[in-house]
C-alpha positions, 0 to 999 in steps of 0.5 A: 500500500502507498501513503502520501502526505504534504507539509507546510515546512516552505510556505505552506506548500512543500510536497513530502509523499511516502511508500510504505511498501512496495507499489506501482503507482500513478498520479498527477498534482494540480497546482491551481496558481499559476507557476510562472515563476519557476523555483520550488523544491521536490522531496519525495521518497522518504521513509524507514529502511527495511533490510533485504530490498533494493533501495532504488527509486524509478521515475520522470518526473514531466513539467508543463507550463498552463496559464491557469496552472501547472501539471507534474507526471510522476510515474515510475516503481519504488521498491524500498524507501530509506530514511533519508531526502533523495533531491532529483534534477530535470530539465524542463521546457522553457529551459530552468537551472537544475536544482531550482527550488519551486514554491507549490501554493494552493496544490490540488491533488488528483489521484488517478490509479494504482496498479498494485494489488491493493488500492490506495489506503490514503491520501494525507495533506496539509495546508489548504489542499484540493484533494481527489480520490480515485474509483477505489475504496480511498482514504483521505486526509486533510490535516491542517488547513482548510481543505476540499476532498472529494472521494469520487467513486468507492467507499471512501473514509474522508477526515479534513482534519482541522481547518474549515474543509469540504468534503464530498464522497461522491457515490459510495458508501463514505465516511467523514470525519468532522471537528470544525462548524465550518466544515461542509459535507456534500452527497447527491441522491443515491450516492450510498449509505454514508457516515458522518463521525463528529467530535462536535454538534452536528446537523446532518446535510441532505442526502447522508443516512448516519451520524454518530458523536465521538468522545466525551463531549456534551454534543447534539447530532440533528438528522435531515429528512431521510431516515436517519441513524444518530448514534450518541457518545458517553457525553449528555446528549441531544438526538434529533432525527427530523423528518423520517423514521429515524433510529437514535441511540443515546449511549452513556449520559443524559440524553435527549431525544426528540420525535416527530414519527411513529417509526422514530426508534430511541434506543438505551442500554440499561445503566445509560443515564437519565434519558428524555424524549421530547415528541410531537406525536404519540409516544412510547417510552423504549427500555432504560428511559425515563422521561417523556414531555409531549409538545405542541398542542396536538391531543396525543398520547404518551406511554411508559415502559418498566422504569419509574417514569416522568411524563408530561403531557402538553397544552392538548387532550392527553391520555398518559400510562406511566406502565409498570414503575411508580410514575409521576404524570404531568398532564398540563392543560387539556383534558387529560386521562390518567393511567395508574396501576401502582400506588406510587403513581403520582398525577399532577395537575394545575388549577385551571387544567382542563376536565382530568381523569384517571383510570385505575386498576388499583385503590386510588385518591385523586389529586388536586385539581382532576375531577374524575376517577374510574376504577378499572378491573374487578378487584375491590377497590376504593376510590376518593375524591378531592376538594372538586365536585368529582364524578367517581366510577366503581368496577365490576368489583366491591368499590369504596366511593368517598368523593371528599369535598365537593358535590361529587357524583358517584357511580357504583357499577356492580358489586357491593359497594360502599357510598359516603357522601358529605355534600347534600350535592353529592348524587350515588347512581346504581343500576338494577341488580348492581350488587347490595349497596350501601351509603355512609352519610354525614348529612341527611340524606334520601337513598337513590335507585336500587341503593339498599342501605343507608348509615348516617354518621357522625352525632349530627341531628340528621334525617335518613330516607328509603326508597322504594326497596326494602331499606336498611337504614341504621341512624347516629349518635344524634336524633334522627327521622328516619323513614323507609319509604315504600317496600319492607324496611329496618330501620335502627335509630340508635343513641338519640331521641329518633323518630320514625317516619311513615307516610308512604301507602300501607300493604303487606310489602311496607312493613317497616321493622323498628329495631331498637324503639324506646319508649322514653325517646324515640317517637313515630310520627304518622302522616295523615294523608295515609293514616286517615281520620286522625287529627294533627299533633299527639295521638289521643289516648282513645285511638290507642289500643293494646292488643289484637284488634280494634276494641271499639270504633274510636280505636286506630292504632294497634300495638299488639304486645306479644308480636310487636305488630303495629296496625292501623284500622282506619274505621276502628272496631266497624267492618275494614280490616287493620293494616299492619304497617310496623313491627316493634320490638314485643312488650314494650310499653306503648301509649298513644303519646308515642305517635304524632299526626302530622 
């Protein structure tokens, strides 16, 4: 193989070329300036001594003189090149004195072939050099100085070394090198799969597939509109591939990517930093990244993968699934859905955020400023809300709604659920055959459709009301009314001075069951418009009977004291049947004060 190299030791222009091993060679040296002055200095053939190889040197060396320039034809076989400077007289037309030195400025080089078995591996110069490869698989190198090469056919590794260079591979599949802002890298169409390598931030150009950063440096790599491969180094990265489907691989460091295509591919080894997408379109985090922001106002969509992800959405609609880990999701404005199904998931919303929800697999309380939690699955879990009027979803399961502050709407599903509500506002929604359900209530409260139970809580004085099923409805610490409405009721007053209300139609399917009247306390008021002929206020003691039926035709309310049943003949001892319409608790002592007509 053949290596040459110029230097700078004459005014940046002395030509100094070496063979490694033994080649036959051709080539030509442009000099774009014009030569009319006729001095300069030729060195070639230098190099170390290797012992058993003649040390012989064959050649012309031809001169032509252009007004544009100058063209010089070496050719000849070099078999072995001794450590020293061999200096060769020629005659030349116009006629010069041997041995004049000649200053090359300004040289360009074109390498035409190499008749040996391996192609040229190099072509190094410095200055500010023009420099041409051959058809062959070349390798070219500027050094110093601000140089243009170009590596015409095969696949060519092109390095300009410092200074502003040009470099232009032509077809082939070439790499350059690049360490200078300044440098520029031409392809055109269809010219091969090409390589920049940078020690600095790059911006591919048109027509080049693949860029990768070399070193430590923190160094930015930018695609064109192909389908680009950037590859980063150990130092902090930014990849942004552009337009295209591109692959970009961050290496060590904390890197950022950014996404603009469903077939972008971010790639990261485990132990590789603390990495971040930005994207413009829906995302899924790949392996080993952390971090993924959304931009624009586009309503998309943002995933994560195994680690304990960031997400933050962008000023649209977003849906944001942390995946498994303990994720932390930013939704930002727009109305946004949440994604959680790990107990350390955190979802961050600001005031003023858009109408927020999240779905959840597991047990979950909503942060400030999102309104809406679904539970997902059929496990049995809770849901709670926040200081907003929240609207909770149950699952198939056994759920806890509690929405918090607010007036909240609660929305059971099936299973057996479990209702508290604090806001006169708050509303409980339960289909038919949705399970046995239960509210838990700090304020009155009247039990919805096909809810079966009410609980009042706390010691507050507080009104408890049925629905048309057959209710359970256990009072508080306070004095409660309690009424069950239609259908065949418990009621419980517990601690408290508690009265029972009745004021729904009579029939064997309403009667209500009183657990625990007292007699000293608790009182049954009896609405009139059902309880005919009965004036308002205390119940005289002349419509009160003790036993099993109405004993004269004054009589109205019955309490037989052995079953506990409580009746009403609305005719008294004359020819209508009493209704039952309570059942108390046997042998208590009951008198017509015990019931009030209103």
């Amino acid at each position: 193989m053949a290596t040459f190299s110029s230097t700078n030791a004459i005014n940046n222009s002395l030509l100094v070329f070496e063979s490694l091993l033994p080649d036959s060679f051709y080539y030509e040296w442009y000099s774009e300036r014009s030569m009319s002055t006729a001095y300069g200095q030729i060195s070639y053939a230098y190099g170390n001594a290797e012992e058993g190889i003649d040390s012989n040197y064959y050649g012309n060396f031809e001169y032509l003189y252009e007004n544009d320039g100058s063209v010089f034809n070496i050719s000849g076989y070099v078999t072995k090149i001794i450590n020293e400077t061999h200096y060769q007289d020629y005659s030349f037309d116009p006629p010069i004195t041997n041995g004049t030195r000649w200053i090359l400025s300004d040289i360009s080089i074109y390498v035409g072939k190499f008749q040996a078995q391996n192609d040229l591996p190099g072509l190094i110069f410095a200055g500010d050099d023009r420099i041409y490869g051959s058809p062959e698989n070349d390798e070219l190198y500027g050094f110093s100085g601000s140089d243009v090469i170009e590596g015409k056919g095969g696949n060519d590794i092109i390095d300009g070394g410092s200074g502003a260079d040009i470099m232009l591979g032509g077809t082939g599949n070439d790499i350059y090198y690049v360490d200078d802002v300044r440098d520029v890298v031409f392809e055109f169409e269809n010219e091969g799969t090409d390589t920049v390598r940078s020690t600095i931030s790059w911006t591919l150009g048109a027509n080049i597939e693949r860029l990768e950063l070399l070193g430590t440096g923190n160094l930015n790599a930018s695609g064109n509109a192909l389908a680009n491969t950037l590859v980063g180094n150990t130092g902090n990265n930014i990849l942004n591939g552009g337009a295209g489907a591109d692959t970009m691989t961050g290496g060590a460091g904390n890197d950022i990517y950014y996404v603009d295509n469903a077939g972008d591919k971010t790639i990261e080894a485990a132990n590789g930093g603390t990495d971040t997408v930005r994207s413009t379109v829906s995302w899924t985090l790949g392996a080993n990244i952390e971090r993924l922001e959304l931009l624009g106002t586009g309503n998309l969509n943002a995933s994560g993968n195994a680690l304990a992800n960031t997400l933050v959405g962008n000023a649209g609609n977003n849906t944001l699934n942390g995946g498994a880990g303990a994720d932390s999701m930013t939704g930002g404005a727009g109305n946004d859905i949440y994604y959680v199904d790990n107990a350390g998931d955190k979802t961050i919303e600001a005031a003023n955020g858009g109408t927020d929800t999240v779905r959840s697999t597991i047990s979950w309380t909503l942060s400030a400023n999102i309104e809406r939690l679904e539970l997902l699955g059929t496990g049995h879990l809770n849901g709670t809300g926040n200081a907003l009027a929240n609207t909770l979803i149950g699952n198939a399961g056994n759920n806890i709604l509690n929405g918090g502050g607010g007036a909240d709407h609660m929305v059971g599903g099936a299973g057996n659920d479990i209702y508290y509500v604090d806001n006169v506002g708050d509303k409980t929604v339960e289909a038919l055959n949705g399970g046995t359900d239960t509210v838990r209530s700090s304020v009155h409260w009247t039990l919805s459709a096909n809810t079966e139970r009410l609980e009042l809580q706390g010691t507050g004085h507080l009104n408890g009301t049925g629905n048309a099923l057959a209710n359970t409805i256990v009072g508080n610490a306070g004095n409660n009314v309690l009424n069950g409405g239609a259908g065949s009721d418990i009621l419980t007053g517990g601690a408290g001075s508690d009265t029972f209300f009745f004021n729904t139609a009579l029939g064997a399917s309403n009667i209500d069951r009183i657990t625990d009247y007292n007699v000293a306390q608790d009182t049954i008021r009896l609405e009139n418009a059902i309880f005919t002929g009965l004036a308002d206020g205390w119940l005289k003691a002349s419509a009160f009977h003790i036993g099993t039926a109405a004993a004269d035709p004054s009589d109205r309310i019955i309490y037989n004291k052995t079953t506990g049943a409580l009746l009403f003949d609305k005719d008294g001892a004359g020819g209508a049947a009493a209704v039952q319409f309570a059942t108390l608790s046997p042998g208590l002592a009951m008198t017509a004060s015990e019931f009030f007509i209103v």
